[in-house]
C-alpha positions in Angstrom: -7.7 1.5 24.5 -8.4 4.0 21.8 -7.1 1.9 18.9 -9.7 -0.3 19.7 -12.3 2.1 19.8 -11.6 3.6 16.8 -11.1 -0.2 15.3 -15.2 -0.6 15.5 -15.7 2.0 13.5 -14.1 -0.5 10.3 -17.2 -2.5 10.9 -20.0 0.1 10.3 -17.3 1.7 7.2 -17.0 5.0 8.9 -13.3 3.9 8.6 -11.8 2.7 5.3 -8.7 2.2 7.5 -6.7 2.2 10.5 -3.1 2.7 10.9 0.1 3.8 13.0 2.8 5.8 12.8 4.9 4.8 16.0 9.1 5.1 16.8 8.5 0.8 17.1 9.8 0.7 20.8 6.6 -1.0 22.2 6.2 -2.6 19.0 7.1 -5.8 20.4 4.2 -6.2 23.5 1.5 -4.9 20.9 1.4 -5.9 17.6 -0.6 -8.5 18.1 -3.2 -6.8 19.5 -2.9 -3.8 17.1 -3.8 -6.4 14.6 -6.4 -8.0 16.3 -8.2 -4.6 16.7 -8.2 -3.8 12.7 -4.7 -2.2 12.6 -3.1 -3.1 9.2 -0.2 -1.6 8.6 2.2 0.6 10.9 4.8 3.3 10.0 7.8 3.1 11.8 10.6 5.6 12.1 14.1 4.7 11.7 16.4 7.4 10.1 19.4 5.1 10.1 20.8 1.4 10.6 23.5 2.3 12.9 22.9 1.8 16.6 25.1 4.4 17.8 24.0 6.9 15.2 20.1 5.7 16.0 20.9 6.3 19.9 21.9 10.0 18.9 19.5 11.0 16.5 16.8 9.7 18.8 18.0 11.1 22.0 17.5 7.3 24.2 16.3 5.1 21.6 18.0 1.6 21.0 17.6 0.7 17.5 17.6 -3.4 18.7 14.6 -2.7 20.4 12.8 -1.4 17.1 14.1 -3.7 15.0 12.5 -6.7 17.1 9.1 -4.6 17.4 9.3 -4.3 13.7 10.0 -8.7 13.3 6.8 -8.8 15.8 4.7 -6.9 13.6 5.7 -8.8 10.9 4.9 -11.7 12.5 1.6 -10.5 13.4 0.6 -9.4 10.0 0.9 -5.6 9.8 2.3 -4.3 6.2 5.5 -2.1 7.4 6.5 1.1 5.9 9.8 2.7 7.2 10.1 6.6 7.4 13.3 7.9 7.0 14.3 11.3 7.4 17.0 12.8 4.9 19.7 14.9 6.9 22.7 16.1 4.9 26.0 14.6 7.2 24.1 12.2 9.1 22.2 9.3 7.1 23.3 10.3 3.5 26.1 7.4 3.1 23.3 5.2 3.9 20.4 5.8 1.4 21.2 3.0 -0.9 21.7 0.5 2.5 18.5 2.0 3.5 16.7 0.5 -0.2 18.3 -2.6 0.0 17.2 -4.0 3.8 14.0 -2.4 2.9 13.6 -4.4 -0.2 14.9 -7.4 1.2 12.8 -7.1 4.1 9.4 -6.8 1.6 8.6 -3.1 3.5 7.8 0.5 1.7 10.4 3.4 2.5 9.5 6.7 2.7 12.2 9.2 2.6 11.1 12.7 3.8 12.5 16.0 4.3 14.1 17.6 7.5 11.8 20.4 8.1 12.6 23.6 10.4 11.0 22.6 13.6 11.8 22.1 17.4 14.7 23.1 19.7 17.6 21.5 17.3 18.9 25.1 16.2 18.1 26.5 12.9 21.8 25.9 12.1 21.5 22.6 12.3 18.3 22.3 10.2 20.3 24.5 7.3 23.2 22.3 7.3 21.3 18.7 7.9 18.8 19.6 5.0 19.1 17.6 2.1 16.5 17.8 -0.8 15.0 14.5 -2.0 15.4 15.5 -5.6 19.3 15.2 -5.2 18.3 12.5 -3.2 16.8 10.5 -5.8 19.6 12.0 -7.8 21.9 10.5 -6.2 19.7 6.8 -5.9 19.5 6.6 -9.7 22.9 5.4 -10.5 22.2 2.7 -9.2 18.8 1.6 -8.8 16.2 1.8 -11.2 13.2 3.9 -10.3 9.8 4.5 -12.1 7.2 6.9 -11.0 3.5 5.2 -10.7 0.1 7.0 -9.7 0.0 5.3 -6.2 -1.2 7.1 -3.0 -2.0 6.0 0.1 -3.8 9.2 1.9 -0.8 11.3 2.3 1.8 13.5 0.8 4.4 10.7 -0.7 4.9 10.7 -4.1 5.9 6.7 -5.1 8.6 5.5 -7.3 8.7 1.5 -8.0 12.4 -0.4 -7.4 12.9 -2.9 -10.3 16.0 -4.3 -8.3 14.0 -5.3 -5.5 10.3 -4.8 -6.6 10.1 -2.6 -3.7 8.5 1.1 -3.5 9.6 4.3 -2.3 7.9 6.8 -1.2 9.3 10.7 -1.3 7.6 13.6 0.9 8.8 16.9 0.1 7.5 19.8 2.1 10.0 22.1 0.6 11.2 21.0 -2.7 8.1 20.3 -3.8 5.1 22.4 -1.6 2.0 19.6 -1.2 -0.1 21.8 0.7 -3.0 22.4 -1.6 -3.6 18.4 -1.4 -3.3 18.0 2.1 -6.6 17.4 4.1 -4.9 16.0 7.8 -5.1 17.7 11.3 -3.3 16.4 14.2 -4.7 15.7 17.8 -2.3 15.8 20.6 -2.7 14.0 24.1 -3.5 16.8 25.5 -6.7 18.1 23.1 -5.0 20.1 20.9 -6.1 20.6 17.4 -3.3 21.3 14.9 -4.4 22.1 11.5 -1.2 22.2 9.9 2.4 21.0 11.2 4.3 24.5 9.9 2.2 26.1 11.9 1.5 27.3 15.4 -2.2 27.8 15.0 -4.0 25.5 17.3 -7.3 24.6 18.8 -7.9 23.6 22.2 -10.4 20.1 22.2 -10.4 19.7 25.6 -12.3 22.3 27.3 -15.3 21.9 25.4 -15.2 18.1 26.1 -14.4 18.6 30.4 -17.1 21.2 30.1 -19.6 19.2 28.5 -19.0 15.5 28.7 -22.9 14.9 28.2 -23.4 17.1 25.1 -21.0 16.9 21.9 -22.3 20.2 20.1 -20.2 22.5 21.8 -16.9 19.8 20.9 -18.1 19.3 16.9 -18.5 23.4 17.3 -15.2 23.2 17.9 -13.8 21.2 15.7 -15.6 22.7 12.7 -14.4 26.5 13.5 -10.9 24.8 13.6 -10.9 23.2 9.9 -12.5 26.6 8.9 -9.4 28.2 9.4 -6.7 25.7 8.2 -4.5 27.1 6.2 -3.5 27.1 3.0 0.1 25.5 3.6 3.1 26.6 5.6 6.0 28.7 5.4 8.8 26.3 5.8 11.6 27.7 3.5 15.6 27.0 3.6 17.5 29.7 1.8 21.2 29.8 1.7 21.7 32.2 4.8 18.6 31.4 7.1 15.8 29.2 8.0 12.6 30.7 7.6 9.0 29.4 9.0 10.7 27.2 11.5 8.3 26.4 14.5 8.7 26.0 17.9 8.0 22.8 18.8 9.7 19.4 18.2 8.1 17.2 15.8 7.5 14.7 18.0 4.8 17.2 20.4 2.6 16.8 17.3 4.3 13.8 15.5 4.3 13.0 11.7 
């Protein structure tokens, strides 16, 4: 199991930490065992609280069946953090609901911007996008939120919820361009190497690994030519007639 391969690397500190990012629908069946292997905290994506809407933005998913993966990790242990994903028409009546079960629940939100990528059609990406800054905008009347110096690794910016004591978390590719902060690269099933989600660039892992499954130069060769030419950020950009720097595939081929 490669979670709990990577898990022994807490021991010796060449971790500081190990988490997931998962859509929470084999949640149930393993979060035990992700916390028995050094997993602390999971990320789970749910964009709404509305089954049907859930079943639609998801393509299959039922949102009952995440929502008892999330009560077993809970129950296991794991810190939660939900990841929500702001589209314009779709989840915008539900922001506030969205704060309140969080809070109630004792788990982070993080509310992040639809970005111009996959086989959705860049019409839909123009008229689904929604900018956190009305976002929060439109969160203020309401609750009370202060800005604090927290980061955990990533892009979110945190606010604090007096009303619930909860924290938010606000990723925003385009409003507000993170790129010269960001230090991840994404790994595929399949050995590919993205250095940056807005772009196409890739590097393929598993040739040099097949072809030399007793030496690991030729795969840290690899890998170090690859971070040589991340690049300096993306070209994600919604103006008022087009989408511009929209990739080709779906979030999900890479993930979050």
């Amino acid at each position: 199991m490669l979670v709990k391969a990577l898990g022994r690397h807490l021991e010796t500190g060449a971790l500081d930490e190990l988490t997931l990012t998962t859509n929470g629908s084999q949640l149930a069946k393993y979060a035990a065992d992700l916390k028995a292997v050094g997993v602390k905290r999971v990320n789970i994506s749910i964009d709404t609280l509305d089954p049907a809407k859930f079943r639609t933005i998801t393509r299959w998913g039922e949102l009952g069946v995440v929502l008892d993966g999330l009560d077993a990790a809970q129950k296991a242990g794991l810190a939660v953090k939900i990841n929500a994903v702001a589209l314009k028409g779709v989840n915008d009546d539900e922001i506030h609901d969205l704060v309140a079960w969080c809070g109630d629940r004792g788990h982070d939100l993080t509310f992040i911007e639809v970005m111009p990528m996959g086989d959705l059609g860049n019409e839909d990406r123009l008229d689904q996008y929604y900018s956190l800054k009305d976002l929060r905008r439109d969160l203020e009347p309401r609750w009370t939120l202060t800005d604090t110096p927290e980061r955990t690794g990533g892009p979110a910016r945190y606010v604090r919820v007096a009303e619930t004591g909860g924290r938010i978390g606000f990723i925003t590719p385009l409003t507000h361009n993170f790129c010269e902060s960001c230090n991840r690269v994404r790994l595929t099933c399949t050995g590919q190497l993205y250095m940056c989600l807005g772009q196409e660039d890739d590097a393929d892992l598993r040739a040099p690994l097949r072809a030399n499954p007793d030496d690991d130069a030729p795969l840290t060769a690899a890998i170090t030519a690859a971070i040589a030419r991340k690049p300096r950020g993306h070209d994600f950009d919604y103006s008022r007639q087009t989408v511009a720097g929209q990739v080709s595939r779906h979030m999900s081929h890479t993930g979050g």
